[in-house]
Each structure stands twice: as C-alpha cells, then as structure tokens.
C-alpha positions as CSV (number, residue, x, y, z in Angstrom):
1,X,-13.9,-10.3,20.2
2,X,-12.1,-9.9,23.2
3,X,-8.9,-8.2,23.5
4,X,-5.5,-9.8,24.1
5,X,-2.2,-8.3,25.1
6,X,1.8,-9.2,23.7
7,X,4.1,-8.3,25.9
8,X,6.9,-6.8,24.2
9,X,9.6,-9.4,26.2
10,X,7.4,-11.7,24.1
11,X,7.7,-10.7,20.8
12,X,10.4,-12.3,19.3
13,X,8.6,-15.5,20.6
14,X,5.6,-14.9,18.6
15,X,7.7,-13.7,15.9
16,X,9.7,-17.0,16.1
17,X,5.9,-19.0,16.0
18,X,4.6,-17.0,13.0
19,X,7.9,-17.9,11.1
20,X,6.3,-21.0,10.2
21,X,4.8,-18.4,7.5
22,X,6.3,-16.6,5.1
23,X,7.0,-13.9,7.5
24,X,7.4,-10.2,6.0
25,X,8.2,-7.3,8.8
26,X,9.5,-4.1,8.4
27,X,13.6,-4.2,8.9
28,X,16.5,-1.4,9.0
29,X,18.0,-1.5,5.4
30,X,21.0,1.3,6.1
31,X,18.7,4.3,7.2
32,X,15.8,3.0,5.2
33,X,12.8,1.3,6.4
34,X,11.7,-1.7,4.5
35,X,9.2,-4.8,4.8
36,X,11.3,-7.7,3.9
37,X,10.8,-11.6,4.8
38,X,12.6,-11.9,7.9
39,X,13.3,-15.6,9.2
40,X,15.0,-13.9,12.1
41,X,13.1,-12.0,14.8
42,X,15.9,-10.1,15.5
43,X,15.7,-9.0,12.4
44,X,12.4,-6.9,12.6
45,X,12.1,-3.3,13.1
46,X,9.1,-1.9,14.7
47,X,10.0,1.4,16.4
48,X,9.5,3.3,12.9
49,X,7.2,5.5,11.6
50,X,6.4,4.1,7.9
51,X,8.0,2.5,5.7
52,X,10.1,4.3,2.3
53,X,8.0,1.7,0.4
54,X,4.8,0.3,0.8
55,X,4.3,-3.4,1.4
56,X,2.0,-3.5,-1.4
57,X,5.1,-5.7,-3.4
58,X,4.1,-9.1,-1.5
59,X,0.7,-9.1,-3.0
60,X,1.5,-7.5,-6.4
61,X,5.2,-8.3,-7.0
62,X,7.9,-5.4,-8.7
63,X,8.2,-8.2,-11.1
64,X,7.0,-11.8,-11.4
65,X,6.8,-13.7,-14.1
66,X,2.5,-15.3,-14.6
67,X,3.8,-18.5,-17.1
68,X,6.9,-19.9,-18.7
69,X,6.8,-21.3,-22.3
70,X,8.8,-22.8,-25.1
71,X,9.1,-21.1,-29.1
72,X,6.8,-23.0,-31.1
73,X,5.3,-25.3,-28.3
74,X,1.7,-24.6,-27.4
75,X,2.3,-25.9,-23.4
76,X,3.1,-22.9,-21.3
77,X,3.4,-23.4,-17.8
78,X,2.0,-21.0,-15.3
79,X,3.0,-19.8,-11.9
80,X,1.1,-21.2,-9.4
81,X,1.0,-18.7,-6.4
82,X,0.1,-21.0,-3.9
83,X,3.5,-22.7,-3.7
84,X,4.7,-19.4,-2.3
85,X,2.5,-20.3,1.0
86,X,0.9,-18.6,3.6
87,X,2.3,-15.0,4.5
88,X,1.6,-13.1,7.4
89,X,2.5,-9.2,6.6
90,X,3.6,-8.4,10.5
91,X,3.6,-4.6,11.8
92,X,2.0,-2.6,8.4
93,X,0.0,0.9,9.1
94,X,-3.4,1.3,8.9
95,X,-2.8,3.5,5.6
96,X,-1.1,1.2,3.7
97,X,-3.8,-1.9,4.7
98,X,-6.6,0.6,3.8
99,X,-4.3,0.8,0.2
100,X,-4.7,-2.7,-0.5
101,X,-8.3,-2.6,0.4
102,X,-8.6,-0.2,-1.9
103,X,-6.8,-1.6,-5.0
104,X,-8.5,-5.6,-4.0
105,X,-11.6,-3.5,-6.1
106,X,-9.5,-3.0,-9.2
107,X,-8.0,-6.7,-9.8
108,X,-11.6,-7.8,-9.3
109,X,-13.3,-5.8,-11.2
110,X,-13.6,-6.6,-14.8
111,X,-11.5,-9.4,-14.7
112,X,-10.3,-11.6,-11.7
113,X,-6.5,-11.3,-11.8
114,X,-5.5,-15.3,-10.1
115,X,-2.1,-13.9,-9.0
116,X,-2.9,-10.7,-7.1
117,X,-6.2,-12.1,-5.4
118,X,-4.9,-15.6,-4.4
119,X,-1.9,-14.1,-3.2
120,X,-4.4,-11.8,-0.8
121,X,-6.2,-15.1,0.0
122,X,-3.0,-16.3,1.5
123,X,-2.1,-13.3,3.1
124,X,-2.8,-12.3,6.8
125,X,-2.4,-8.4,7.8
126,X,-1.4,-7.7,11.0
127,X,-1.0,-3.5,11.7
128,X,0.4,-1.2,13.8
129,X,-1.7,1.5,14.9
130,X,0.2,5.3,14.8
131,X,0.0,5.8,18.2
132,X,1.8,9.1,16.9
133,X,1.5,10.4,12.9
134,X,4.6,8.9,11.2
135,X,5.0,12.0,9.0
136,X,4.2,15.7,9.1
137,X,2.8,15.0,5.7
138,X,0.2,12.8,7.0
139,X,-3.6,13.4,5.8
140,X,-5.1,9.8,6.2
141,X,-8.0,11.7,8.1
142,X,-8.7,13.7,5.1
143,X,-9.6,10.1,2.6
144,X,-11.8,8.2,5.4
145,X,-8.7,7.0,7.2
146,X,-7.5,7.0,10.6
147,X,-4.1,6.2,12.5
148,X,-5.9,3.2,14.4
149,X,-7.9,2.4,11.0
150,X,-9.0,-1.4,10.8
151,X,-9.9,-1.4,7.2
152,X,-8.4,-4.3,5.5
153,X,-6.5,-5.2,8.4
154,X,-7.2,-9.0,9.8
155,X,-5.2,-8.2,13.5
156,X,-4.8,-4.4,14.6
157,X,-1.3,-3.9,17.9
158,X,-1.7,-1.1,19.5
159,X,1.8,0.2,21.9
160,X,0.8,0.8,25.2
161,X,4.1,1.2,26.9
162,X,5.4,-2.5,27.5
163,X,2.9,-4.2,25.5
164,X,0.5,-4.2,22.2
165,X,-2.9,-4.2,23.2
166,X,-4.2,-7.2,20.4
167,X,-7.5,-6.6,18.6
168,X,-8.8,-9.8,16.4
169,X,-10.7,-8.0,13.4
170,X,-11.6,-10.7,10.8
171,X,-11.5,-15.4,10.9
172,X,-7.9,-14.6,9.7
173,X,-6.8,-12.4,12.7
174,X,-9.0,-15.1,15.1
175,X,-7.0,-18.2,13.5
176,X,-3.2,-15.8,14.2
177,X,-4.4,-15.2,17.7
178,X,-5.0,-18.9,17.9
179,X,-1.4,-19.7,16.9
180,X,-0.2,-16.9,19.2
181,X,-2.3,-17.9,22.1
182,X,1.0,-19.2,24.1
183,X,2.6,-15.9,23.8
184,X,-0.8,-14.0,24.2
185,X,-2.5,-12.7,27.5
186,X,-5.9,-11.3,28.7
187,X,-6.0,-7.4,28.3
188,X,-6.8,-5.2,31.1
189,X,-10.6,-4.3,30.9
190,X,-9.7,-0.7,31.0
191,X,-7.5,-1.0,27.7
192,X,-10.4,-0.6,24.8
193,X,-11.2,3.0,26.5
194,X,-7.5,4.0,26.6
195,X,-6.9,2.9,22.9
196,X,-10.0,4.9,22.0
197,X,-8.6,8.0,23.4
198,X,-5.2,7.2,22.4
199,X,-7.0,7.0,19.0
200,X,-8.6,10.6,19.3
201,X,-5.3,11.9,20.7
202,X,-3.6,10.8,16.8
203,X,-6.1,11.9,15.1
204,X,-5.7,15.4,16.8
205,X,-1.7,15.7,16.2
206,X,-3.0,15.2,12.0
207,X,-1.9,18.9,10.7
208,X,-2.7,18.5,6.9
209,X,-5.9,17.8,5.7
210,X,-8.0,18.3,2.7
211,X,-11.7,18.5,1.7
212,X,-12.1,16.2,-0.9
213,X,-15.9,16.9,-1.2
214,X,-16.8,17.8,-4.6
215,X,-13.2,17.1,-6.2
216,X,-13.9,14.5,-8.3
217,X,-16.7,15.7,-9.9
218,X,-14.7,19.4,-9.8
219,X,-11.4,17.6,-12.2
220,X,-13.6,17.0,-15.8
221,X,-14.1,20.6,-15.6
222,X,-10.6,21.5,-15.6
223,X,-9.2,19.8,-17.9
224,X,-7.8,22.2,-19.7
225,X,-6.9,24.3,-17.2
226,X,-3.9,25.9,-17.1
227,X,-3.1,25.0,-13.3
228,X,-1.6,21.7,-14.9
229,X,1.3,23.3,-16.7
230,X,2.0,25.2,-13.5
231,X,1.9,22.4,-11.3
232,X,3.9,20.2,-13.4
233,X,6.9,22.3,-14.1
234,X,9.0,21.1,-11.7
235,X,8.5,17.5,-12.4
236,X,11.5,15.2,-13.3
237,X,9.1,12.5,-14.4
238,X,11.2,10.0,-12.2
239,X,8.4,8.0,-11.2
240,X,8.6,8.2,-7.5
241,X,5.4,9.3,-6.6
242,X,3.5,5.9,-8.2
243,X,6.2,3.7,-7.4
244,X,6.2,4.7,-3.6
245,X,2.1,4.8,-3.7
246,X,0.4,2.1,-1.8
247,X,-2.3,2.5,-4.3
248,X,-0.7,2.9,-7.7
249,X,-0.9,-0.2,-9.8
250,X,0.1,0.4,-13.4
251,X,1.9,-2.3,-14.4
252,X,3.4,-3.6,-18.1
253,X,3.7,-6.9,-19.4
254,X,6.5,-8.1,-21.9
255,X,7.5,-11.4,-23.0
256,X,11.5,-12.3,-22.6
257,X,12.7,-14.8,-24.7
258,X,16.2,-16.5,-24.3
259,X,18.8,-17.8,-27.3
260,X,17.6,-21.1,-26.5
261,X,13.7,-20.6,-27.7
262,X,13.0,-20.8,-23.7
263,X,10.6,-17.6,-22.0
264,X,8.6,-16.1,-19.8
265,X,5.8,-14.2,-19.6
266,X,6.1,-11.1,-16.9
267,X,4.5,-8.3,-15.3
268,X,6.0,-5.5,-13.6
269,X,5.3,-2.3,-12.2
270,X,5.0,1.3,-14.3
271,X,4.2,4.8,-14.0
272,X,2.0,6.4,-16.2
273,X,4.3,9.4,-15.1
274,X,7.1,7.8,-17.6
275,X,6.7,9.1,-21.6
276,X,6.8,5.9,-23.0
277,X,3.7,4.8,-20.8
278,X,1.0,5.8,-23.2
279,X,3.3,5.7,-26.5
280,X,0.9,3.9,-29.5
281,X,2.3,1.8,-31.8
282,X,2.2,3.9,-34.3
283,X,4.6,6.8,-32.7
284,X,1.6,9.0,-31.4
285,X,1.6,9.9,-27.5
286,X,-1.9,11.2,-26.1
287,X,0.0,12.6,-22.9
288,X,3.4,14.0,-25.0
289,X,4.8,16.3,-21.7
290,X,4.6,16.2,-18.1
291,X,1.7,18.4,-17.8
292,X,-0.7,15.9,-19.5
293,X,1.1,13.1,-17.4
294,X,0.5,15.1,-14.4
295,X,-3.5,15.7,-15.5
296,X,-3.8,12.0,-15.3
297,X,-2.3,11.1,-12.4
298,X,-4.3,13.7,-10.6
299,X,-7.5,12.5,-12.3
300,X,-6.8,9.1,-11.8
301,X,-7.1,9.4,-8.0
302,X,-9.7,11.6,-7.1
303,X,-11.9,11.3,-10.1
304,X,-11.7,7.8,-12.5
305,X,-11.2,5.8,-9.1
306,X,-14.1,7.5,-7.2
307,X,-16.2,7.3,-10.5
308,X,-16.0,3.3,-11.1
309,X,-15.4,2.1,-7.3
310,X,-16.9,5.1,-5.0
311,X,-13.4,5.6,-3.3
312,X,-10.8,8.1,-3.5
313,X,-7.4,6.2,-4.0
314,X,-5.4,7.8,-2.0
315,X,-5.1,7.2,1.3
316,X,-2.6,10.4,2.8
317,X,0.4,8.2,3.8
318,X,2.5,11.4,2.1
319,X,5.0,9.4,0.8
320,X,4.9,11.1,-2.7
321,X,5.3,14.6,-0.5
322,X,8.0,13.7,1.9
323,X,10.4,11.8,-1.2
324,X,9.4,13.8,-4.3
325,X,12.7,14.9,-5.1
326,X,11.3,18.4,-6.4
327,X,9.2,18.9,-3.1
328,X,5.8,18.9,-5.1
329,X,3.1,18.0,-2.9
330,X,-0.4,16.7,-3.8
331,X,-1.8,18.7,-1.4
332,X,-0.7,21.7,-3.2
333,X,-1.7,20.3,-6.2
334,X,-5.2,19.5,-4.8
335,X,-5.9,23.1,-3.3
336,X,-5.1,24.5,-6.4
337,X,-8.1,22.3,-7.8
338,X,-10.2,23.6,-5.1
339,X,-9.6,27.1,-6.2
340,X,-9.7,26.9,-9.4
C-alpha cells in the first residue's frame, strides 16, 4: 500500500472530515490524558505519551446496559449496538491496539458476545506510533510488541517533524485514507526507510524488559509458593491495576429494577482484585486475602491466557507500574517468578 503523508497544518481538517463518525481522540482532562468523543478538533490532544486509561471503554463499555425489560412481561428489549454508528478511535498506541487484538480472542471464544464484537465491527483504529517510549515503565518489546506495532491497528501515523507519515494496514484503513484523500498527500519515497530506523531507534531507548520464556508453564508450579504473600503485602486491593489494563476484562452483570416494575439488564467492569469477586452464594470465598487475589491475577496473564489462546495478555504499556498507588510493579513480581 503506498504511503501517504498529513500535514500537521491539516489536521484539524481531517479531523473535522472524520467527525462524520463517532470520533474518539485522546483530550486534556485537567492533567490527565483521556480518549473521549470529541466533535471539536480543537479538542484533541496528540502531543502525549499514553493515555491514564486505555481506550478499551468504546468497545467494551464501564457500563452498558445489553436489554431492558418489564416485571412479569416476557418482551425484553435489547440494545442494538449498531445505532451507536461507525467510530473511528483516532491517535491510540500500538500497545493498547495490540490489547484489543488480544482480548477480540476471549469474546469469541466459547461464545460470540454481539455487543463487544459488533462494536469492533464498527470500529476503525487509527495509532500513533511512539516515536519516543511514553513511560520509563515500558516493556511492550518484552510481549511481541513494538512502539511502531501494527497489530490490530487498521491505519498506523507516524511524526516526522511537520507531518505523519500515513500507513494503510487493513480494507478499513484503505476506506479512512479514501475519506481523507483531500487532506492526504504522496509521501516522500525516502520515508518507509526513515520510519524503519526511527522504529529501531524506539525500540532501543526500551529499558525494562522481561523474558517471558518458560513463565507460563513455570506459574502451576508455584502455586503455593510463598513469593505470593510477599508480593502481595503491600496491596490495597483498589483495583487499579485491572481497571487501567488494556487487557483486563472481568466484568459483572446485575439486573436493576425500578419502583415502577421497569429494568435493565447491565454489565460493567470488575476486578477479580476486589474480595467480593469470587464470593459463592453460600459465604465461601476461594481467594479469601490479597495473596490468593494476587496468585490469580498473575496466573491469569501469563499462564490461563497463554494456555487457551497462545498469547501472553499483557502487553507492557506499564500503566499498572507507573499508577499503582503502592509502587508494586509486575515486573518485580514477574522476576521473582523467574527466580523462584
């Protein structure tokens, strides 16, 4: 595909064109960086490093409710995603595309979950390749990633001083380029060499890293271990870490009925990190303390994941290092396992 260029004087034009969407680019909330839907170009944000939460919220929602009913009727009626339209999901890192890739394998699995997968139907990802690591905590290297990654990504921007270079990866990115093509130029032939090095250059400012090799077969062996109690002391069990994950997906579902028999069935996030998460019916709770809930967590990632869809899911955006309000770090957590 050949490779186009937007000129940055240009893009609040194309910004203005792919409003016809349900646009959602990251904006300046206070201090904190957020992907919002933005019907002003002005609006948009793009000299950051990564968002404080992933975009992962416009294809699986915090909350959304899957059907409405009445008390004692048997008609429900159910959300139909659709009417929520096209969305294009404008300026997203490689990392956190690579994270929806990732958890696509887990709603379609077992069971095809309608909401999440026709919400991805409709959705276009455009990224922004890290030119320079967003976070000293970085490790995307380490999981198969890379700053300039194109996994799950439809249309890749690269900054190359006054413009993006514009890489088409998938029919979805072809069709945006299409509607961009008046604000869209020819790239200099020299510009696929440059973004390669630039690409290399990233990769080489990366200072964390793990080997993963032989971790998740390493985990059923420790389980346990008294590393778990250790790591886990500090933890607050606030959540953070799986809410801020691009890759965590727990999620509860409850139905909320109002004093006039009306309701709604709903799904929203959760943390196996909170107590309650794995409390039976009848009182008993296999993961009773933070150790247990830590194990899991742990296990989740780099062993059930790996063992049912042959991918690590994680993907070393260090979000749950850089905002863990107790400074544990996974890498810590995972050298430990190493050495175990």
């Amino acid at each position: 595909m050949a490779l186009k260029k937007l000129s940055k004087e240009k893009v609040g034009e194309a910004l203005a064109e792919l409003s016809k969407f349900r646009l959602i680019a990251p904006a300046k909330s206070d201090d904190v960086v957020v992907f919002k839907q933005i019907s002003d170009p002005a609006e948009a944000y793009l000299e950051y490093g990564n968002s404080t939460v992933p975009p992962k919220k416009f294809a699986f929602p915090q909350t959304e409710t899957l059907f409405r009913f009445v008390t004692g009727s048997p008609d429900l009626t159910a959300k139909n995603v659709e009417e929520e339209g096209t969305t294009v999901i404008f300026g997203l890192r490689p990392c956190d595309a690579r994270a929806m890739a990732i958890v696509d394998k887990l709603f379609s699995w077992d069971f095809d979950d309608p909401y999440y997968l026709k919400r991805r139907e409709l959705t276009t990802l455009v990224g922004m390749a890290c030119v320079e690591p967003p976070s000293v905590n970085c490790f995307c290297t380490s999981l198969g990633g890379s700053p300039f990654g194109t996994e799950g990504l439809d249309l890749l921007l690269t900054d190359m001083g006054d413009y993006y270079l514009v890489e088409a990866l998938t029919d979805k990115g072809e069709k945006l380029e299409e509607t961009l093509s008046s604000q869209l130029e020819d790239a200099p032939a020299d510009d696929e060499k440059k973004a390669k090095d630039m690409a290399a250059a990233s990769e080489g400012k990366i200072r964390r890293s793990i080997n993963t090799e032989g971790i998740p077969e390493k985990l059923p062996d420790l389980w346990e271990n008294g590393l778990w109690k250790k790591v886990s002391a500090a933890c607050l069990g606030c959540g953070i870490c799986t809410f801020l994950c691009p890759t965590c997906h727990c999620f509860d579902i409850q139905d909320e009925v109002e004093e006039s028999g009306e309701g709604r069935r709903c799904r929203m996030w959760d943390s196996c990190m909170f107590e309650e998460y794995t409390v039976h019916a009848s009182g008993h709770n296999p993961r009773p303390t933070r150790k247990e809930r830590t194990r899991n967590r742990i296990n989740h990632k780099y062993s059930y994941y790996p063992a049912h869809f042959d991918v690590i899911a994680c993907v070393g955006c260090g979000r749950c290092i850089n905002l863990c309000p107790v400074n544990i770090d996974i890498l810590e957590i995972l050298d430990q396992v190493v050495d175990a």
